[in-house]
C-alpha positions as CSV (number, residue, x, y, z in Angstrom):
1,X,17.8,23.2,17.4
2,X,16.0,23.4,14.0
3,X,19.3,24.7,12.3
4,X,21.1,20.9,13.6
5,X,18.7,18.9,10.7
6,X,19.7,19.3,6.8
7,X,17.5,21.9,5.3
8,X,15.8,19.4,3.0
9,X,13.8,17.7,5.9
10,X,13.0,20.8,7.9
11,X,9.7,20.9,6.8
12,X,9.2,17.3,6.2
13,X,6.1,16.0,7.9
14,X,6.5,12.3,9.0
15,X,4.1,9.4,8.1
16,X,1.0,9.2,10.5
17,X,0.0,5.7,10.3
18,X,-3.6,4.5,11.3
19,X,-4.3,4.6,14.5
20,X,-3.4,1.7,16.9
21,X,-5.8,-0.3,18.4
22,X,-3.2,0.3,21.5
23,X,-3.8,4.1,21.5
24,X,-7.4,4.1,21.5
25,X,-7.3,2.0,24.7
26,X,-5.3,4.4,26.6
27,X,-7.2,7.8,25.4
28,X,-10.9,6.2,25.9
29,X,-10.5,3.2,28.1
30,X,-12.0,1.0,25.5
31,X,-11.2,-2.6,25.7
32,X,-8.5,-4.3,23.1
33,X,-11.3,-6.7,22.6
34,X,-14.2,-4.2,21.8
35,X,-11.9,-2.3,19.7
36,X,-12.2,-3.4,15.5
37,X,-9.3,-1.7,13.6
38,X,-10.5,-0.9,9.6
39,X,-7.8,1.4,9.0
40,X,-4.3,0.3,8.1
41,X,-5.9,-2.0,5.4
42,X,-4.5,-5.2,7.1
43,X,-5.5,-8.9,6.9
44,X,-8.8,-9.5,8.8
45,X,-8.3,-13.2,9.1
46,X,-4.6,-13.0,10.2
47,X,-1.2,-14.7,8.9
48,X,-0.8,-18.1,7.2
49,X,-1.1,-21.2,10.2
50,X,1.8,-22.5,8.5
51,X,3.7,-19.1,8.9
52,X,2.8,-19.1,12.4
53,X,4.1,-23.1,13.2
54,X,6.7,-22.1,11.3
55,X,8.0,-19.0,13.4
56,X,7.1,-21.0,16.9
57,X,9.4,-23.5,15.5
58,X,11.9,-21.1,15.4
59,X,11.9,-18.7,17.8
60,X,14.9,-20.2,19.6
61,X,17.0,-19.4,16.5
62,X,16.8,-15.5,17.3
63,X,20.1,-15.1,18.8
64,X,21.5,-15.8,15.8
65,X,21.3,-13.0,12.7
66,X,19.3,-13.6,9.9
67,X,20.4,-14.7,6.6
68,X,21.8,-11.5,5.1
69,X,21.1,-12.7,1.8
70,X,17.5,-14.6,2.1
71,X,18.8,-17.0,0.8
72,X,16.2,-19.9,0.7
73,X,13.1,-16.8,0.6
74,X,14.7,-15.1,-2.8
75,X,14.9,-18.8,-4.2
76,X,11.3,-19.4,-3.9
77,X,10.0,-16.5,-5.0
78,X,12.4,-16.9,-7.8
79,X,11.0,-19.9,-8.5
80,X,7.3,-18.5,-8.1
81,X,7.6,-15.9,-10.4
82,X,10.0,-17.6,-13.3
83,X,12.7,-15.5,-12.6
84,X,16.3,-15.5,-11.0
85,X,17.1,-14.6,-7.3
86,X,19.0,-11.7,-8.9
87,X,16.1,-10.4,-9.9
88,X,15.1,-9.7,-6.3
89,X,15.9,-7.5,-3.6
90,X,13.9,-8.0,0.0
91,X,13.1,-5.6,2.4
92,X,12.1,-4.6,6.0
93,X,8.9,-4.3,4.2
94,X,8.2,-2.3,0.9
95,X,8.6,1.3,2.4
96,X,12.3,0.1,3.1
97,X,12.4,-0.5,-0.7
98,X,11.3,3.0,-1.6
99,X,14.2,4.0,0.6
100,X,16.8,1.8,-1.0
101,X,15.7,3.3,-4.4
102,X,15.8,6.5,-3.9
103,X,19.1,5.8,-2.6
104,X,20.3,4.3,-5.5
105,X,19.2,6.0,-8.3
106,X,17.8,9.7,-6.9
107,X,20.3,12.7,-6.7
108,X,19.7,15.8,-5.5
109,X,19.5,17.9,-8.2
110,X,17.2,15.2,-10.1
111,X,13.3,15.1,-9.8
112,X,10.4,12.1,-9.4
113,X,7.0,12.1,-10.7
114,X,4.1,11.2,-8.1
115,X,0.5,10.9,-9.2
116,X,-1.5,13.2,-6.5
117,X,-3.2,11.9,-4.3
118,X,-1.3,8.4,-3.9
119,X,0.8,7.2,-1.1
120,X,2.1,9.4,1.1
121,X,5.8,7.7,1.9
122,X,6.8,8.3,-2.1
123,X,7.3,11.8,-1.6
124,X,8.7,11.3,2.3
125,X,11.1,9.5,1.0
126,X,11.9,11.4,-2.1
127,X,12.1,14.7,0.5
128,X,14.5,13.2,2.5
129,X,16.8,12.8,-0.6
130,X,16.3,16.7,-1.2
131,X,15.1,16.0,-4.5
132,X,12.5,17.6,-6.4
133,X,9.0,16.5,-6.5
134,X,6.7,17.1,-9.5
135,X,3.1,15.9,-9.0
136,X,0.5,15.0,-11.6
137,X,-3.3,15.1,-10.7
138,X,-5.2,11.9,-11.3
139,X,-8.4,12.5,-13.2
140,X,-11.2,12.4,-10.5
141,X,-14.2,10.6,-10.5
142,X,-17.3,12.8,-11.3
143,X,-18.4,11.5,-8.2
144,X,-16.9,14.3,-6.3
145,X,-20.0,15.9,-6.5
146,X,-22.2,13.2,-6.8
147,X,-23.7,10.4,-4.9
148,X,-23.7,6.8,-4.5
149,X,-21.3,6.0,-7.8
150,X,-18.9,3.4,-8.8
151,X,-16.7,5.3,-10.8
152,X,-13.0,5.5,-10.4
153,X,-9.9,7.5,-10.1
154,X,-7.8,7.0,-13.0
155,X,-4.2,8.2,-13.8
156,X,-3.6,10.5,-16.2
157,X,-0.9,9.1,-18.0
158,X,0.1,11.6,-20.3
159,X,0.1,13.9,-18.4
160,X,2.9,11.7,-16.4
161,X,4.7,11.9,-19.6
162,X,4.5,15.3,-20.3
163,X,5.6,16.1,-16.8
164,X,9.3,14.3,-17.8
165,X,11.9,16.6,-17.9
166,X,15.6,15.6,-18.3
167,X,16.0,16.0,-14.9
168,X,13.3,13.4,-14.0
169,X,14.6,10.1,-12.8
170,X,12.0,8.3,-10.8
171,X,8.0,8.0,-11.2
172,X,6.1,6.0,-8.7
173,X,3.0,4.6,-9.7
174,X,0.6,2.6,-7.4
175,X,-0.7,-0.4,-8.9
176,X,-3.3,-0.4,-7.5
177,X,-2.7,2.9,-5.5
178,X,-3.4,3.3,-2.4
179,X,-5.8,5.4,-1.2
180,X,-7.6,5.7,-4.7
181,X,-7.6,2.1,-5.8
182,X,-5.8,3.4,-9.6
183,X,-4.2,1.0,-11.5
184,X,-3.4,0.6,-15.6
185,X,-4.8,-1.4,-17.6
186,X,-2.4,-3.8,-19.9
187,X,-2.8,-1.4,-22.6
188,X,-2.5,1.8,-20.7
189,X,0.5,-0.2,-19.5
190,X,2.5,-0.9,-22.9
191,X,1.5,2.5,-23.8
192,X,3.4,4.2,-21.3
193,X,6.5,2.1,-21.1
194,X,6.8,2.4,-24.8
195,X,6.5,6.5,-24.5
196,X,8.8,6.8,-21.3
197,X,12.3,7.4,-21.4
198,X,14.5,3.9,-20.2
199,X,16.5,7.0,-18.0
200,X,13.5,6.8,-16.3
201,X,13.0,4.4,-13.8
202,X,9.3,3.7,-13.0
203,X,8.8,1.9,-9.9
204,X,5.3,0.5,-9.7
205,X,3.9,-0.6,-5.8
206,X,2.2,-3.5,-6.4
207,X,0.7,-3.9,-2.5
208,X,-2.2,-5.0,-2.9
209,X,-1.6,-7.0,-6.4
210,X,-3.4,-10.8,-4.7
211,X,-6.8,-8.6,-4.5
212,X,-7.1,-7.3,-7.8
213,X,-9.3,-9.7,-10.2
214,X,-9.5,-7.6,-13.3
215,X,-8.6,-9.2,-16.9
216,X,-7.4,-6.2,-17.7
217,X,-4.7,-5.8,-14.8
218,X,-1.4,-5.3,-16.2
219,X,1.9,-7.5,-15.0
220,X,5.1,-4.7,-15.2
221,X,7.3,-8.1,-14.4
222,X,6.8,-8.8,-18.3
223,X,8.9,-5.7,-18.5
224,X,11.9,-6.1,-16.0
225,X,14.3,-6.9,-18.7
226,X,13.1,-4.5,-21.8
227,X,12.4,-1.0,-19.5
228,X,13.6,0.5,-16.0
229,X,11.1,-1.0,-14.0
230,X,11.2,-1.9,-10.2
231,X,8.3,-3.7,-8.8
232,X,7.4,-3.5,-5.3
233,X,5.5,-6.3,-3.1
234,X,4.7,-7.4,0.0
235,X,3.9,-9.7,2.7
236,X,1.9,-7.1,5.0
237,X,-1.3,-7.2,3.3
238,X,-2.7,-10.5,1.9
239,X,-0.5,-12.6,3.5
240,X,-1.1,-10.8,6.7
241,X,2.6,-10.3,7.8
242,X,2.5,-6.3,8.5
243,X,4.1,-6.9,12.0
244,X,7.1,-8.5,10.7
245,X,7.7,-5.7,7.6
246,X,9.1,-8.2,4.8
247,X,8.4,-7.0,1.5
248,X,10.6,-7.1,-2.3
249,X,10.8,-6.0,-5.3
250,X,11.1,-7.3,-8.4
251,X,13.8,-5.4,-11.4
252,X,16.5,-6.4,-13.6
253,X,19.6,-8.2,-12.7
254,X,21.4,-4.8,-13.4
255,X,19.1,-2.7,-11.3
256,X,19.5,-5.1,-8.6
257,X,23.1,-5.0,-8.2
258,X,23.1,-1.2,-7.6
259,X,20.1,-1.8,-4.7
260,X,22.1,-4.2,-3.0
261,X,25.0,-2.0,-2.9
262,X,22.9,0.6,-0.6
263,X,20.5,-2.3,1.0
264,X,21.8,-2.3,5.1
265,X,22.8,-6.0,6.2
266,X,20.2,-8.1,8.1
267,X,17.3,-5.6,7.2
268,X,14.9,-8.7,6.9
269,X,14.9,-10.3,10.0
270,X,15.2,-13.9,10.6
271,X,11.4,-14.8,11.7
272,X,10.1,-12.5,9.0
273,X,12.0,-15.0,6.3
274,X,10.7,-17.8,7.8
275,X,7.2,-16.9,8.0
276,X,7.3,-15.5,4.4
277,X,8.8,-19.0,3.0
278,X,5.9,-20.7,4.9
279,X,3.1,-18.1,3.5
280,X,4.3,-18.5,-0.3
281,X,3.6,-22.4,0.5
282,X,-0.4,-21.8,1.8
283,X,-2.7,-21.3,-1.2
284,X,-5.2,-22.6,0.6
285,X,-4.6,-19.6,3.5
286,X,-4.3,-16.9,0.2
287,X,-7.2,-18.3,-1.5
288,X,-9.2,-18.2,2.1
289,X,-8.0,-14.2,2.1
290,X,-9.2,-13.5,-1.3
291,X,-12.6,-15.1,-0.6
292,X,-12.8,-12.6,2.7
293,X,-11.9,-9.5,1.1
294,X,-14.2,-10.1,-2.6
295,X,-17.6,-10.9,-0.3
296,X,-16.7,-8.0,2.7
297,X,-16.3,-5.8,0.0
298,X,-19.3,-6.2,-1.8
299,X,-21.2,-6.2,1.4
300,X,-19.5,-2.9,2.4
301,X,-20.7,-1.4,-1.0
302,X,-24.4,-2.3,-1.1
303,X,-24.9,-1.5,2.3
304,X,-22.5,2.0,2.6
305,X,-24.7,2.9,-0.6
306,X,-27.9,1.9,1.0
307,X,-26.8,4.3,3.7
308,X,-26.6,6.9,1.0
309,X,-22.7,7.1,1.5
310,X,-20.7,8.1,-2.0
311,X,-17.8,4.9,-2.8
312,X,-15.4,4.9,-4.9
313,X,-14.6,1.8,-5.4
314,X,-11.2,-0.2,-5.6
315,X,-10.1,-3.7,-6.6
316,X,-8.1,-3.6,-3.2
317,X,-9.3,-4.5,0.2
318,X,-10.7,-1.1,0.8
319,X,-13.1,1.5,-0.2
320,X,-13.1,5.2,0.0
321,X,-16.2,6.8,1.2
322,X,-18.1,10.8,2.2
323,X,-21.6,11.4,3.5
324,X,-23.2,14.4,2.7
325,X,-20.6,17.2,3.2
326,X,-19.6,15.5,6.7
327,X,-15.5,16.5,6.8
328,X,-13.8,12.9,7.2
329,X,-12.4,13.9,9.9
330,X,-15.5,14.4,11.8
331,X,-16.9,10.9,10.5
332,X,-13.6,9.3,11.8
333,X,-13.8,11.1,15.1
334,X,-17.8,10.1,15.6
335,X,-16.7,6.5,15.8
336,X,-13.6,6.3,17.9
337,X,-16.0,6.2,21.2
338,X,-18.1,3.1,20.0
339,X,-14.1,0.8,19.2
340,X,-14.4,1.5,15.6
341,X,-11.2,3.1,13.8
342,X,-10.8,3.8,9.8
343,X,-8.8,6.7,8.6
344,X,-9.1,10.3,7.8
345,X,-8.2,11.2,4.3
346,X,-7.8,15.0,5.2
347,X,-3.9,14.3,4.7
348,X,-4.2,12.6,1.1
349,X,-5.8,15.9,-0.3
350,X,-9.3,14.1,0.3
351,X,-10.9,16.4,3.0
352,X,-14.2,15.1,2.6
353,X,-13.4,11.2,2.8
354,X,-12.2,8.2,4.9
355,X,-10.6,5.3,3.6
356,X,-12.3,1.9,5.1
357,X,-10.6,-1.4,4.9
358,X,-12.6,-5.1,4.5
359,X,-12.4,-6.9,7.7
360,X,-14.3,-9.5,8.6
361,X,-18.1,-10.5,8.4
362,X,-18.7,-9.6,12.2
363,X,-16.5,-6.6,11.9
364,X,-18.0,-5.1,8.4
365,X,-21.4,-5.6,10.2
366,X,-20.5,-4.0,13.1
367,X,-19.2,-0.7,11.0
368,X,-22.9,-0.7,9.4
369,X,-24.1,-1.1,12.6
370,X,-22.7,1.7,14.5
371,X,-22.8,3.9,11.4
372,X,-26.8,3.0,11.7
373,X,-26.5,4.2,15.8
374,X,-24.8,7.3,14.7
375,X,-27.7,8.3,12.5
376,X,-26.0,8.4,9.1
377,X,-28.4,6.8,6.5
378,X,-31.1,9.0,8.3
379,X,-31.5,12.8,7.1
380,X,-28.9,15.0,8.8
């Protein structure tokens, strides 16, 4: 049966997402309710009210499709970011985007550059297009080694840009990544667009963008018209629509038109639209979120480091943490029984590390808590 599936994706491992709150209730018999989820770095305080209203008020509307062309949801994000609606493409969430790029613009005999670690779906995706993956190490924190630091991963940009070949077509950048919390700085920014080939397309996941409060964060969108540059987004993380999968991105009019020509019909559905409209609308639900991540987070740090837990910290809504040679896997297994999930970084190349998300006061408490019950912050 092996010999049915293109070569390409024999050995093509699919994406293991964080484990569902669901899934822990069947294998322990743990309660929904007792179970906190700190994995999937999702929205602790949930969607928009408005986005909610707005979605009851329309739920009799789903026998209908959705607007193929999202229509009204380009036009306000259009209008949001001071651009045209041809300057946006949505998707069923931003890993559909990845897929319509590499669609697009990736042949098979062409390559993409992919800062290791960083997300995992970039080189899925790429795989599945049976083209060539060439991955540049991020410059690691000394921390590695160390204990209780602040420092950062950092991308190594030119090493990125020594790593372009005339084969290369595609680099995907995280900005911030996820799971190291990298981003560039405005300067390392115009630095690297000015040194990288316009062949090149550089597509830059901007997920967790809302979260970051550095004045030194760049904005690719100032580039759209002057460099190949796609910008992804989404509505899964701050505006807490994961379970409707709406994200977009952001390019030129010209790189636009070639996505649409490879973007399926109705991929955003109908409630996903409407909730998004109604979520762009609710500063006051954005600025709410903002406020829950920035304290959670600084809570998580000074009491993980009390603990004696190594951080590396992220402008995102999570942290990456390791205690004292413990394998990540074994500190994500040790509090499965007590409801608690976060996620194992064994896959990312990080063996020694788990990647925890900001929930909310109750739930960042409750982490320390058990963490407390299970001994770590005591001599092991």
């Amino acid at each position: 049966m092996r010999k049915l599936a293109r070569k390409k994706i024999r050995n093509i491992k699919p994406y293991k997402p964080g484990k569902p709150i669901k899934e822990l209730e069947r294998e322990l018999g743990i309660s929904e309710r007792d179970i906190i989820k700190l994995a999937s770095n999702e929205n602790p305080i949930g969607p928009s009210p408005r986005a909610i209203k707005a979605i009851r008020e329309s739920i009799d509307l789903i026998h209908r499709y959705p607007d193929g062309s999202s229509f009204y949801l380009k036009k306000k994000l259009a209008s949001k970011l001071r651009l045209k609606p041809q300057n946006i493409i949505l998707g069923n969430g931003s890993d559909e985007i990845i897929d319509i790029v590499t669609k697009a613009f990736l042949e098979e005999d062409e390559e993409a550059i992919i800062s290791e670690p960083s997300f995992l779906e970039y080189r899925i995706i790429v795989k599945t297009r049976g083209a060539r993956i060439k991955a540049s190490p991020m410059e690691l924190p000394s921390v590695l080694g160390g204990k209780g630091s602040s420092r950062r991963f950092a991308y190594n940009i030119d090493d990125v840009l020594r790593s372009i070949t005339r084969k290369t077509k595609l680099i995907f950048i995280g900005n911030p990544d996820n799971p190291t919390g990298s981003y560039l700085t405005k300067k390392e920014l115009a630095y690297f667009l000015k040194k990288c080939p316009k062949k090149v397309i550089v597509v830059f996941d901007e997920a967790y963008r809302e979260f970051v409060d550095k004045r030194d964060y760049s904005n690719p969108i100032d580039f759209i018209d002057k460099h190949s540059v796609i910008i992804l987004r989404t509505f899964s993380k701050a505006y807490g629509l994961a379970g409707l999968r709406i994200g977009y991105a952001v390019t030129s009019e010209k790189l636009a038109g070639w996505m649409e020509r490879v973007r399926q019909p109705f991929n955003v559905n109908l409630l996903a639209q409407i909730a998004a409209e109604s979520a762009l609308d609710d500063k006051a639900h954005l600025s709410k979120t903002k406020a829950v991540i920035k304290k959670g987070r600084e809570y998580l740090e000074k009491d993980l480091k009390r603990l004696g837990f190594d951080i590396i910290k992220t402008p995102a809504n999570f942290l990456l943490i390791s205690y004292r040679g413990v394998k990540g896997t074994d500190l994500f297994k040790s509090l499965l029984p007590y409801g608690v999930i976060i996620r194992d970084m064994k896959v990312y190349g990080l063996p020694a590390w788990v990647r925890v998300n900001v929930g909310t006061m109750d739930e960042n408490r409750r982490l320390i808590k058990t963490l407390k019950r299970l001994n770590y912050g005591v001599s092991r």
